[in-house]
Structure formats: C-alpha cells, structure tokens
PyMOL Python script that loads the backbone (N, CA, C, O; Angstrom):
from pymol import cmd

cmd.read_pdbstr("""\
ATOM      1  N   UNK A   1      93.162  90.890 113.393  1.00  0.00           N
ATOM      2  CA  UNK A   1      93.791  92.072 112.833  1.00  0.00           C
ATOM      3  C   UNK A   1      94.088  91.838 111.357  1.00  0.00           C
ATOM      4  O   UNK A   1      94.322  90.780 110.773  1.00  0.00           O
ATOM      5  N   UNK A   2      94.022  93.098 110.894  1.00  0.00           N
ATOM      6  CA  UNK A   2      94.005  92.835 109.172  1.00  0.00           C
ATOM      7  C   UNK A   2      95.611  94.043 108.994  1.00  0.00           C
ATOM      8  O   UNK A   2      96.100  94.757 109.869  1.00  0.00           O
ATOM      9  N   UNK A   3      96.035  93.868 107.628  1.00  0.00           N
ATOM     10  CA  UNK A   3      97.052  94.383 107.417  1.00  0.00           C
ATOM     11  C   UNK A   3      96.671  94.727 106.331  1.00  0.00           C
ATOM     12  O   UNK A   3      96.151  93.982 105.500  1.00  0.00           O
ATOM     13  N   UNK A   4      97.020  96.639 106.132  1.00  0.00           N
ATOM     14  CA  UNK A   4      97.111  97.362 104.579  1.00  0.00           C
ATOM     15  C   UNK A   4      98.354  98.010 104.273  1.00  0.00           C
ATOM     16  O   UNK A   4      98.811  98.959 104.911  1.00  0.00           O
ATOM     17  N   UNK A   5      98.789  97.565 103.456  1.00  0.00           N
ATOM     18  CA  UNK A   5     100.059  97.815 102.966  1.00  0.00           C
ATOM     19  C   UNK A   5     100.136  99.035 101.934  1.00  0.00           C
ATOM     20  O   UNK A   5      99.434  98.980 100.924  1.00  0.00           O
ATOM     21  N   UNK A   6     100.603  99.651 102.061  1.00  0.00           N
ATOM     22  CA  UNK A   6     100.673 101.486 101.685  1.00  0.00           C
ATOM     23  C   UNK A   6     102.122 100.960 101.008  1.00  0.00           C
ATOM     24  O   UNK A   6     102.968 100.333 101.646  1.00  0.00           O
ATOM     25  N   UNK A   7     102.276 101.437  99.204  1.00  0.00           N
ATOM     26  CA  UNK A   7     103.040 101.633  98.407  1.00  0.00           C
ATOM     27  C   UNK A   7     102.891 103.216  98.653  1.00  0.00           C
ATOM     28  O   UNK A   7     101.855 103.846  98.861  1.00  0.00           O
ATOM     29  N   UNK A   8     104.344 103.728  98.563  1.00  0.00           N
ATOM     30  CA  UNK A   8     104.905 104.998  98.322  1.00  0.00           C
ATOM     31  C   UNK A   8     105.361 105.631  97.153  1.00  0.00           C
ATOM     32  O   UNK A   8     105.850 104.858  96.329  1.00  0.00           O
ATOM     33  N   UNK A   9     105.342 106.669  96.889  1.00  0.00           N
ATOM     34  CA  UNK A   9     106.025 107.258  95.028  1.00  0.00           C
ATOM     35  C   UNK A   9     106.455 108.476  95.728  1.00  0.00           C
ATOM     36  O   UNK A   9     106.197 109.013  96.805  1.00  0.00           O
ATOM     37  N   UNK A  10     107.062 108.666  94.910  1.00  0.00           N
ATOM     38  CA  UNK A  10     107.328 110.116  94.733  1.00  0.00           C
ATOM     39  C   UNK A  10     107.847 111.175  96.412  1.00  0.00           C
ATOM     40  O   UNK A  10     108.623 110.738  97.262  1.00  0.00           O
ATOM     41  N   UNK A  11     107.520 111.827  96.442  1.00  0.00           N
ATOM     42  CA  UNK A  11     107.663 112.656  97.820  1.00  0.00           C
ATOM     43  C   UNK A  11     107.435 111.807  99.093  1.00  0.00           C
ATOM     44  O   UNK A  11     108.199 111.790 100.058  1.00  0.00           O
ATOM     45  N   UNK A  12     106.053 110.959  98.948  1.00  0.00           N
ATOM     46  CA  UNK A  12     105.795 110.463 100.756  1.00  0.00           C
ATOM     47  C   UNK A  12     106.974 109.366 100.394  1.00  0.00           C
ATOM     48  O   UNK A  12     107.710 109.083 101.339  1.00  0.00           O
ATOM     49  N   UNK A  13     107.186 108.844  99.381  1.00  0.00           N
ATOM     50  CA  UNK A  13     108.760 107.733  99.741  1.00  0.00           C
ATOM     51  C   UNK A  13     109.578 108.806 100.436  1.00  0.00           C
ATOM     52  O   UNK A  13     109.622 108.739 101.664  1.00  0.00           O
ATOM     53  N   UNK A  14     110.285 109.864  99.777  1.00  0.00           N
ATOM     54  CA  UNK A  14     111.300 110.972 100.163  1.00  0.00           C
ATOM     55  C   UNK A  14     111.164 110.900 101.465  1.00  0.00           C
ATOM     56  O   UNK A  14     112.060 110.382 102.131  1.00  0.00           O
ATOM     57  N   UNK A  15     110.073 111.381 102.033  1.00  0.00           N
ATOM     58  CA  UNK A  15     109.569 111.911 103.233  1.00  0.00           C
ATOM     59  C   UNK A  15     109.435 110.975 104.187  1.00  0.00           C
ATOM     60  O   UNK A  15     109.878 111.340 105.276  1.00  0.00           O
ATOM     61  N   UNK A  16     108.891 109.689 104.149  1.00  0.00           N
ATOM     62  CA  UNK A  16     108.569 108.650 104.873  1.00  0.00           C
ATOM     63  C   UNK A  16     109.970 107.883 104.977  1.00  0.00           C
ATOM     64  O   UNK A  16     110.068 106.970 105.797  1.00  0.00           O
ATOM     65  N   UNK A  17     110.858 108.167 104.313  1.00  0.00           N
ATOM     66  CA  UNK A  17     112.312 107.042 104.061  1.00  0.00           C
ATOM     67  C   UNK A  17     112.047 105.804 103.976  1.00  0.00           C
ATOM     68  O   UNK A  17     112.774 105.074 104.648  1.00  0.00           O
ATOM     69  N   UNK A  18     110.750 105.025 103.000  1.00  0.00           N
ATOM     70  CA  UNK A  18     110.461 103.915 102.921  1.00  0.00           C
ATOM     71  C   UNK A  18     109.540 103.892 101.636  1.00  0.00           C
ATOM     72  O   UNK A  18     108.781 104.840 101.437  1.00  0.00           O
ATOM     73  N   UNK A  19     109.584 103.045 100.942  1.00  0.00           N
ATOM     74  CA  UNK A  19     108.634 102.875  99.268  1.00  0.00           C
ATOM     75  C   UNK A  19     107.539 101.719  99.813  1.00  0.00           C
ATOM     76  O   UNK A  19     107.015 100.979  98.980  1.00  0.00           O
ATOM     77  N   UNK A  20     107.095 101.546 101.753  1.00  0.00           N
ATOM     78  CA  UNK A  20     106.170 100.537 101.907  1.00  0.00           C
ATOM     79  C   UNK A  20     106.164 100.807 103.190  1.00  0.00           C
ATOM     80  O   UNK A  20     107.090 100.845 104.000  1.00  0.00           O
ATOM     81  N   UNK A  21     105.037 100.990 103.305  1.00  0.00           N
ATOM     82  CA  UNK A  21     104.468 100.846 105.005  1.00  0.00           C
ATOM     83  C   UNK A  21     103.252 100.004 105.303  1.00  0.00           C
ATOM     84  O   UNK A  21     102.287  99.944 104.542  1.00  0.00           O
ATOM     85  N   UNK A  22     103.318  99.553 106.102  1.00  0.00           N
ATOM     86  CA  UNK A  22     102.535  98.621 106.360  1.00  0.00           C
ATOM     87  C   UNK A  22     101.772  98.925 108.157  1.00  0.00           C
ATOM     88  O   UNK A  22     102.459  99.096 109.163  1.00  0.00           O
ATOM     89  N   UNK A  23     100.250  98.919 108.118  1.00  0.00           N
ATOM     90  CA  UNK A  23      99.428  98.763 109.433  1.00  0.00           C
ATOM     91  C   UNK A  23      98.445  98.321 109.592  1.00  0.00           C
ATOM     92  O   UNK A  23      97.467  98.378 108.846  1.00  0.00           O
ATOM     93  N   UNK A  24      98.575  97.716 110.781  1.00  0.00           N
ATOM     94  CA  UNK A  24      97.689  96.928 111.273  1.00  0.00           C
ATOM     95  C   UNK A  24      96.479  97.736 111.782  1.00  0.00           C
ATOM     96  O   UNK A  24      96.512  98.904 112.170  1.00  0.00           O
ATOM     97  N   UNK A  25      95.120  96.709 111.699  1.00  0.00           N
ATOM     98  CA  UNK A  25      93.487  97.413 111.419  1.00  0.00           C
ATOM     99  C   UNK A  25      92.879  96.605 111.724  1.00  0.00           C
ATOM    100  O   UNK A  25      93.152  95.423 111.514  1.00  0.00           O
ATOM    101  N   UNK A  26      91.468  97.197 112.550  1.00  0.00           N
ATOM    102  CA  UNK A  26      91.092  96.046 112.762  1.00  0.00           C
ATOM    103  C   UNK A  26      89.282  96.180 111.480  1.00  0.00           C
ATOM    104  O   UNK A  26      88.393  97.026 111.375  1.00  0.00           O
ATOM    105  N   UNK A  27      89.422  95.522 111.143  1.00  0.00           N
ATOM    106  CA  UNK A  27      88.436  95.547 110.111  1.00  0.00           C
ATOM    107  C   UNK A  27      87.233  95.107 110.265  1.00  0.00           C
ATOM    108  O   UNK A  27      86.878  94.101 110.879  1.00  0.00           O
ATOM    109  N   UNK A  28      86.366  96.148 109.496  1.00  0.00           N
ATOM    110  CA  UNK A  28      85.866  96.499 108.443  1.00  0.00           C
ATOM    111  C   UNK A  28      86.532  98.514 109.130  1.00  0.00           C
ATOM    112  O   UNK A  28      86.471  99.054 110.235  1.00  0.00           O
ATOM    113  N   UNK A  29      86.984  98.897 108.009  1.00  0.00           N
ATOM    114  CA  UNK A  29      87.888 100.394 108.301  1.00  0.00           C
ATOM    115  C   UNK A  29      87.529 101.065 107.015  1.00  0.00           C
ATOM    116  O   UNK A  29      87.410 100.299 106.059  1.00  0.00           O
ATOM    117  N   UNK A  30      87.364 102.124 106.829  1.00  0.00           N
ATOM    118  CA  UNK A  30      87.146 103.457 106.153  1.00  0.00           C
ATOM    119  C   UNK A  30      88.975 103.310 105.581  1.00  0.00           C
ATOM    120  O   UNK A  30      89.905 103.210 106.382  1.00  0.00           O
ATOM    121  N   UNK A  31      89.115 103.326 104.339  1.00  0.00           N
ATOM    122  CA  UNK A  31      90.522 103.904 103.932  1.00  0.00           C
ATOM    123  C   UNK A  31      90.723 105.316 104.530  1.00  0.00           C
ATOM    124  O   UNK A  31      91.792 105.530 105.103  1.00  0.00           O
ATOM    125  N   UNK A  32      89.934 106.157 104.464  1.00  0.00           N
ATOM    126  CA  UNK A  32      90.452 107.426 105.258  1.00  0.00           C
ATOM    127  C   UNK A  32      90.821 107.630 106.384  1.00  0.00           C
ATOM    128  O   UNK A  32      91.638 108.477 106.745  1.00  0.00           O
ATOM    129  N   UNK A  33      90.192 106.794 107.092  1.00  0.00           N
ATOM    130  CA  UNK A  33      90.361 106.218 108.844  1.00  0.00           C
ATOM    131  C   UNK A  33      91.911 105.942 108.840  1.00  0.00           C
ATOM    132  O   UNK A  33      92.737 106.646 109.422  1.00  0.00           O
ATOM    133  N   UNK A  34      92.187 104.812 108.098  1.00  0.00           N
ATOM    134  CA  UNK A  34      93.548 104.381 107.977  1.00  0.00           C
ATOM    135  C   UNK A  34      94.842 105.223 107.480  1.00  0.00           C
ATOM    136  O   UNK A  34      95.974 104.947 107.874  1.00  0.00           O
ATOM    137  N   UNK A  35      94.550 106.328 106.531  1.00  0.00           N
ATOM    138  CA  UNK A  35      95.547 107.448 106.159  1.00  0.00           C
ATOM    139  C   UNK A  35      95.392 108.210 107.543  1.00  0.00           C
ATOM    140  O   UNK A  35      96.428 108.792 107.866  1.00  0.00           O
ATOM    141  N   UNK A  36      94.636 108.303 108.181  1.00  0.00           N
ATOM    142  CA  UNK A  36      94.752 109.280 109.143  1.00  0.00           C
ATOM    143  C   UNK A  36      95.596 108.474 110.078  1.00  0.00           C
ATOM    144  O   UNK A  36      96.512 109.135 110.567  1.00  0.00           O
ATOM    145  N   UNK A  37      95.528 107.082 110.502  1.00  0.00           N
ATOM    146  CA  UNK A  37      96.566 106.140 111.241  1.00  0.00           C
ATOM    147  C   UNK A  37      97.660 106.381 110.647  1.00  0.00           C
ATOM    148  O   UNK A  37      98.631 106.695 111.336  1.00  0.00           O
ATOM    149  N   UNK A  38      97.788 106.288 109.133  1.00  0.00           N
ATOM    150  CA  UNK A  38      99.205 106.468 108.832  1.00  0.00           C
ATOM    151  C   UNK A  38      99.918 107.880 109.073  1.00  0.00           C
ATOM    152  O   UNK A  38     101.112 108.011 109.341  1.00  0.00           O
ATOM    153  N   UNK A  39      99.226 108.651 108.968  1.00  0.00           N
ATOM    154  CA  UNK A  39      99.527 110.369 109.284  1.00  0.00           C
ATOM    155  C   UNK A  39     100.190 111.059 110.767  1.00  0.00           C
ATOM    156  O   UNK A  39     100.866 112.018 111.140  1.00  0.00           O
ATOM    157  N   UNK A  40      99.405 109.716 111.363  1.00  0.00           N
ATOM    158  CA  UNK A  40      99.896 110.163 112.801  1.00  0.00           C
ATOM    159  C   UNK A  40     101.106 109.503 112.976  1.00  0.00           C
ATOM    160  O   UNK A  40     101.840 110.077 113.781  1.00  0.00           O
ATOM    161  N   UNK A  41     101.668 108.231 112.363  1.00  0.00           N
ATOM    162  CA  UNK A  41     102.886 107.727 112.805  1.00  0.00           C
ATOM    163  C   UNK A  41     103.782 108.289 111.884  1.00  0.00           C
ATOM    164  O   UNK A  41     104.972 108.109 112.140  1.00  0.00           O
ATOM    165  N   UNK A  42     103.365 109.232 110.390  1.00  0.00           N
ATOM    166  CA  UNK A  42     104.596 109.821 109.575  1.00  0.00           C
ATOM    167  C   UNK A  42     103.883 110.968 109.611  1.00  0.00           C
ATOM    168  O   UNK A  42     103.288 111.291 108.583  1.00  0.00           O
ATOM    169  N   UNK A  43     103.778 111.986 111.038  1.00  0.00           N
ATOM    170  CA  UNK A  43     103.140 113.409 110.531  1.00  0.00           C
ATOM    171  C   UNK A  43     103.448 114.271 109.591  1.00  0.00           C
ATOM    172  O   UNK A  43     102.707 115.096 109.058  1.00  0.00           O
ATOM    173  N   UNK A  44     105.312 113.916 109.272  1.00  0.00           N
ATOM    174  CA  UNK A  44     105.678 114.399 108.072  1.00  0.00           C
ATOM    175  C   UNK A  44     105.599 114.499 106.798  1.00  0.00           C
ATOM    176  O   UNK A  44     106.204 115.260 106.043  1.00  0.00           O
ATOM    177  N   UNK A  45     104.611 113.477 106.516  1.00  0.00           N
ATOM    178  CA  UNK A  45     103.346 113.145 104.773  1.00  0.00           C
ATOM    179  C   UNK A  45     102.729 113.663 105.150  1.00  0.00           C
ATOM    180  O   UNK A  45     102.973 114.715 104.558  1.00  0.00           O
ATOM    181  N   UNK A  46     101.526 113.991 106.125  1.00  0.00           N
ATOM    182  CA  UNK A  46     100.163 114.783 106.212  1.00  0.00           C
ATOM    183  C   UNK A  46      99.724 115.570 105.319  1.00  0.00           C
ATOM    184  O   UNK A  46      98.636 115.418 104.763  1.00  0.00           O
ATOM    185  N   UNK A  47     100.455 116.412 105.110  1.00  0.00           N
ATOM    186  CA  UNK A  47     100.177 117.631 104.236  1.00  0.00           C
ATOM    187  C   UNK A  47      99.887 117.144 102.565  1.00  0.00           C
ATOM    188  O   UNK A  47      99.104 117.562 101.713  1.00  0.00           O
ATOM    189  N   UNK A  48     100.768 116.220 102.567  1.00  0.00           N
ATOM    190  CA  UNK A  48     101.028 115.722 100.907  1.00  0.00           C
ATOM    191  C   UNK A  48      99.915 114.521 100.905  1.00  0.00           C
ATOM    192  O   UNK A  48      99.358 114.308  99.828  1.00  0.00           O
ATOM    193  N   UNK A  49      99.589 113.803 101.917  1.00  0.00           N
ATOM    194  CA  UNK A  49      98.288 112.369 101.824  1.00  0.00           C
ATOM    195  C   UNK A  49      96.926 113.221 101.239  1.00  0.00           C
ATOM    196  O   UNK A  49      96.188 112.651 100.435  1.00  0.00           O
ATOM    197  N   UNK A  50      96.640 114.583 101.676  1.00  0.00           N
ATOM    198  CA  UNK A  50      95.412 115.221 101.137  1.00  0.00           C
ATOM    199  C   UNK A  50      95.839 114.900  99.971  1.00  0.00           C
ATOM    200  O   UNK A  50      95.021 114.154  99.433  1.00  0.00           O
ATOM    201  N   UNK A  51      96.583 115.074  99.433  1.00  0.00           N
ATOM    202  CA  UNK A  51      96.533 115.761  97.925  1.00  0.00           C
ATOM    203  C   UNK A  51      96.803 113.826  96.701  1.00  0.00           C
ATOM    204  O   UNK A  51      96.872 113.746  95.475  1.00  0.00           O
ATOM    205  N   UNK A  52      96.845 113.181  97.285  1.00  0.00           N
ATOM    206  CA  UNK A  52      97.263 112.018  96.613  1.00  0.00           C
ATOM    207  C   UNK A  52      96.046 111.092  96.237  1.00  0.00           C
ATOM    208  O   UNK A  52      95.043 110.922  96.930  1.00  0.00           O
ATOM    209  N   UNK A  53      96.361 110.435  94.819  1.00  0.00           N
ATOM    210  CA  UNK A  53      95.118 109.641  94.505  1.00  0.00           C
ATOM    211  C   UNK A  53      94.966 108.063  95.299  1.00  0.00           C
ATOM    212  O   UNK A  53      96.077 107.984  95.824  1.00  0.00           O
ATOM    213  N   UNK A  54      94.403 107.087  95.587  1.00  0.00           N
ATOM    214  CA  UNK A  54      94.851 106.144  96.003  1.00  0.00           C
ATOM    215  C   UNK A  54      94.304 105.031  94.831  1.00  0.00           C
ATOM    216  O   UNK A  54      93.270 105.093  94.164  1.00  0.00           O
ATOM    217  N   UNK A  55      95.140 104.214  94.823  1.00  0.00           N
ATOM    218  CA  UNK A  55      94.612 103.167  93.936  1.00  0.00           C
ATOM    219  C   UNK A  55      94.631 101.669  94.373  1.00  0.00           C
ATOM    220  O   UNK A  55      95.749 101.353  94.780  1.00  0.00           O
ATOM    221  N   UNK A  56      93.675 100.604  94.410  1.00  0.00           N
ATOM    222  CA  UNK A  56      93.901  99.474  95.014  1.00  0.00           C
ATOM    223  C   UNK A  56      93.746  98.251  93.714  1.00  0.00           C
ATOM    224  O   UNK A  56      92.628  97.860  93.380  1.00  0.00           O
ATOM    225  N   UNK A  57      94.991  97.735  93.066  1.00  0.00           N
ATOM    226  CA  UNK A  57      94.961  96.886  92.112  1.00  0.00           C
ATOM    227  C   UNK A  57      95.100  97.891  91.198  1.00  0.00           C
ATOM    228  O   UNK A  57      95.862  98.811  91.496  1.00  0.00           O
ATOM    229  N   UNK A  58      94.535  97.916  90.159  1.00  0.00           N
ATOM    230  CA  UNK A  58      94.261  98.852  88.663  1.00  0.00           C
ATOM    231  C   UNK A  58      93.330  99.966  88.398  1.00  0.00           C
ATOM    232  O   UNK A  58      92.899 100.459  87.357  1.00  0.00           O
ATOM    233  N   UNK A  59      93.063 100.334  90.248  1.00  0.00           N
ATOM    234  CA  UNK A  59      91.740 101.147  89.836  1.00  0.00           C
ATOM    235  C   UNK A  59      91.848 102.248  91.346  1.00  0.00           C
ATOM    236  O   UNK A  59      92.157 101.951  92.500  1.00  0.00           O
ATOM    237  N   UNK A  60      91.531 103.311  90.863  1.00  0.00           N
ATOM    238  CA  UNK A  60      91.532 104.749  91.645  1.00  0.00           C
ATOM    239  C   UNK A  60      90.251 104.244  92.528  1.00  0.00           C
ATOM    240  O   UNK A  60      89.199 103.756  92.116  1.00  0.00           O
ATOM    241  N   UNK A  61      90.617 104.480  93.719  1.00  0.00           N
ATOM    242  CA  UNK A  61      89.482 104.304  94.421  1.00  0.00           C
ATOM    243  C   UNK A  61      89.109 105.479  95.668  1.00  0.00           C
ATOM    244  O   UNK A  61      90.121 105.644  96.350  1.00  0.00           O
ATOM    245  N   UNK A  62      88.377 106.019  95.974  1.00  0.00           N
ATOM    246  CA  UNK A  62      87.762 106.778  96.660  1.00  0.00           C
ATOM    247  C   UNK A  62      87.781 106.619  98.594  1.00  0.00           C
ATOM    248  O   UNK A  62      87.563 105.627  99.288  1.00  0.00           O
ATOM    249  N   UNK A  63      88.058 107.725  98.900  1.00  0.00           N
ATOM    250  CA  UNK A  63      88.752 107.663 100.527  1.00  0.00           C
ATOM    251  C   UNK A  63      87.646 106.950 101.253  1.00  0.00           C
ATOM    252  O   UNK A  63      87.679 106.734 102.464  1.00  0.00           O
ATOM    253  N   UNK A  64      86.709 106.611 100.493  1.00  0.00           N
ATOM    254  CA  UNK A  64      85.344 106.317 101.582  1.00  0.00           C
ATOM    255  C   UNK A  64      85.167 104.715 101.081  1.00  0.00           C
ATOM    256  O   UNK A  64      84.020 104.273 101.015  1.00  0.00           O
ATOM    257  N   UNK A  65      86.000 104.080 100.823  1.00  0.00           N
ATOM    258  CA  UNK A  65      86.259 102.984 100.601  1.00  0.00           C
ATOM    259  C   UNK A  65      86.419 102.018 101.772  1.00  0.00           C
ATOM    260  O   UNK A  65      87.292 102.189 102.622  1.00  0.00           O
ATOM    261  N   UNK A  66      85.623 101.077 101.797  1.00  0.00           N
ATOM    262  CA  UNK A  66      85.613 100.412 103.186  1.00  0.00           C
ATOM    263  C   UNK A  66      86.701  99.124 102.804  1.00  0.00           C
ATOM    264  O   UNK A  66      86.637  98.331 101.865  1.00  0.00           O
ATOM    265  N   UNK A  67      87.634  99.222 103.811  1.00  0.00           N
ATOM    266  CA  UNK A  67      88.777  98.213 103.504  1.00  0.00           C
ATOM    267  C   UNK A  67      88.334  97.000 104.480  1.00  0.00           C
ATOM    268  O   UNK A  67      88.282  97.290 105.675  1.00  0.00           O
ATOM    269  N   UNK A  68      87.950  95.428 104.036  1.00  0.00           N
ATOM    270  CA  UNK A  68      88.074  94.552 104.770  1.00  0.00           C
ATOM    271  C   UNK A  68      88.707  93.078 105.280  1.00  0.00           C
ATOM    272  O   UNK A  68      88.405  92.146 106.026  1.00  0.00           O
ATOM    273  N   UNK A  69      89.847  93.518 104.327  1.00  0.00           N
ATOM    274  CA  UNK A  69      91.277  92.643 104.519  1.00  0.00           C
ATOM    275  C   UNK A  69      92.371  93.357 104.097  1.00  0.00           C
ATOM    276  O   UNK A  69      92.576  94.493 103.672  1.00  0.00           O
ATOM    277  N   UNK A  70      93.350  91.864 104.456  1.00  0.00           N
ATOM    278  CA  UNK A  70      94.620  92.270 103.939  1.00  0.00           C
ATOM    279  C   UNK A  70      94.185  93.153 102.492  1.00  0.00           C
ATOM    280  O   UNK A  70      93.189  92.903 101.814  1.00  0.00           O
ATOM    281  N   UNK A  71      95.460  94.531 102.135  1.00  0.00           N
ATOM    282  CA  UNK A  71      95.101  95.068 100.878  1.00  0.00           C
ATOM    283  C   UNK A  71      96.179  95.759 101.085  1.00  0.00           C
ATOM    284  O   UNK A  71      96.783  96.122 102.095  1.00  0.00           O
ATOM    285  N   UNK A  72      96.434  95.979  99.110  1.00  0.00           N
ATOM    286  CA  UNK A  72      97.846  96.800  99.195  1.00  0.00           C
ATOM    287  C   UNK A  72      97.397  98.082  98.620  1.00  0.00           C
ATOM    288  O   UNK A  72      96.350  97.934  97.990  1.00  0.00           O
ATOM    289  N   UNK A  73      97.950  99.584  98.632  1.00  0.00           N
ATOM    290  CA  UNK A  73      96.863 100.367  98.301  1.00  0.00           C
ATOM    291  C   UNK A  73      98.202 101.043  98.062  1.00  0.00           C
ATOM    292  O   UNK A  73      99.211 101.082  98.766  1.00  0.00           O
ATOM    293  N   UNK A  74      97.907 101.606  96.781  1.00  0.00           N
ATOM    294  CA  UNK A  74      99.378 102.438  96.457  1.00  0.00           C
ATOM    295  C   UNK A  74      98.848 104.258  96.368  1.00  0.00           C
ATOM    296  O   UNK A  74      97.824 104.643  95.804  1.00  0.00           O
ATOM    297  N   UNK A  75      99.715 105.018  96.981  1.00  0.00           N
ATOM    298  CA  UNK A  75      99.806 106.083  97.079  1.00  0.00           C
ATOM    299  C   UNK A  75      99.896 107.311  95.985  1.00  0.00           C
ATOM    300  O   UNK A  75     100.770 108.149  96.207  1.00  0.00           O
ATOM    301  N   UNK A  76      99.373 107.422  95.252  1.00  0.00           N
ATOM    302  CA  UNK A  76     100.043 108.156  94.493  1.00  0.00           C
ATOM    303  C   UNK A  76     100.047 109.829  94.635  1.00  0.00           C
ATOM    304  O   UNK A  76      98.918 110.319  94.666  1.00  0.00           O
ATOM    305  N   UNK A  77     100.753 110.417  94.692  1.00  0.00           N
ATOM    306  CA  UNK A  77     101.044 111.842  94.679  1.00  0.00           C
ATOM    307  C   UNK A  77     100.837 112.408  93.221  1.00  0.00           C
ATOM    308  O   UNK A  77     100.926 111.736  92.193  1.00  0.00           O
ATOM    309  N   UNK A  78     100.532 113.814  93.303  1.00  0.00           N
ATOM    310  CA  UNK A  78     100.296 114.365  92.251  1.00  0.00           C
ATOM    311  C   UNK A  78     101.773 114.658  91.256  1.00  0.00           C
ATOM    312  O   UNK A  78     102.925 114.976  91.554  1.00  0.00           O
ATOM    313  N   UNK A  79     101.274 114.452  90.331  1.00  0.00           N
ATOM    314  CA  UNK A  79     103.034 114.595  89.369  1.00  0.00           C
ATOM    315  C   UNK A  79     102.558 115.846  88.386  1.00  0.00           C
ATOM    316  O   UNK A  79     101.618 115.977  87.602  1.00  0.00           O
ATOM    317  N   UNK A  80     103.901 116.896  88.896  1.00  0.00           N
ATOM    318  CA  UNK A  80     103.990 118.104  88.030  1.00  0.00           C
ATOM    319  C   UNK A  80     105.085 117.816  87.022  1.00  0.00           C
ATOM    320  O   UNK A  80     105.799 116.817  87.115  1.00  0.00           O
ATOM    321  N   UNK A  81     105.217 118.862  85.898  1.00  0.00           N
ATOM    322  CA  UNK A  81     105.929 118.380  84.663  1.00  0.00           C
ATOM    323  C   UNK A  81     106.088 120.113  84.179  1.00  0.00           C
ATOM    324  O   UNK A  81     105.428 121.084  84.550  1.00  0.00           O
ATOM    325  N   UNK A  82     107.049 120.034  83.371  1.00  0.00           N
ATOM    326  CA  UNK A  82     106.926 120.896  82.515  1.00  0.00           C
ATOM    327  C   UNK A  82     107.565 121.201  81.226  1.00  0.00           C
ATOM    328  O   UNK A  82     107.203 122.181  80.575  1.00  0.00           O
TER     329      UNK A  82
END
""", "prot")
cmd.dss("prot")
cmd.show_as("cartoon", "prot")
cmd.util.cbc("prot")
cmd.orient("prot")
C-alpha cells in the first residue's frame, strides 16, 4: 500500500476540518481515481475538487497523472479577489 497525502487551502480545509488528509492506494493509481476516493470519504468537497488545480512539488499537474508512491499533492482551489 502506498500513501498520498492531500494538502488543503482555502474552502476544502473549511469544509474538510483538516489542512491534510491522507489515503491509502494501492499503486500504480490515476490521481483522479484517488480524488474520487477522497470525495467519497469528504462528500462535502465534491463539488469544489472539480474546480481545483492540483500540484505535486512545484508543478501543476494534470488529473490523468499516474501516482506510484508515497506523494504529497496539494489542493488548490480557485482564488477570487476583488
């Protein structure tokens, strides 16, 4: 079993009541595969995980990203301003 560790910002922290979640996978996994694992244990982000960029280290990476270890993958939500 492999472990991806989900950093939170903004709203899914609010929403999730945690700035880190962490689940277990068994790997080689689709990052999208795995938001959808996370979706089902916080159905209350769902709505807001569509809309968020993900980034792993320094770099935006794409839902079709095949995760095959431990990895920390931070969440980011869209930020409005005005």
């Amino acid at each position: 079993m492999s472990q991806l560790k989900f950093e939170l910002y903004g709203i899914l922290e609010q929403l999730a009541g945690t700035a880190e979640y962490t689940l277990e996978f068994e790997a080689p996994t689709q990052l999208d595969d795995a938001l959808t694992m996370f979706s089902m244990d916080k159905p209350e982000i769902k709505q807001h995980l569509e809309r968020c960029a993900c980034a792993i280290g320094d770099s935006l990476v794409h839902r079709q990203t095949m995760i095959t270890q431990d990895t920390l993958v931070a969440l980011l939500p869209p930020v409005a301003g005005g």
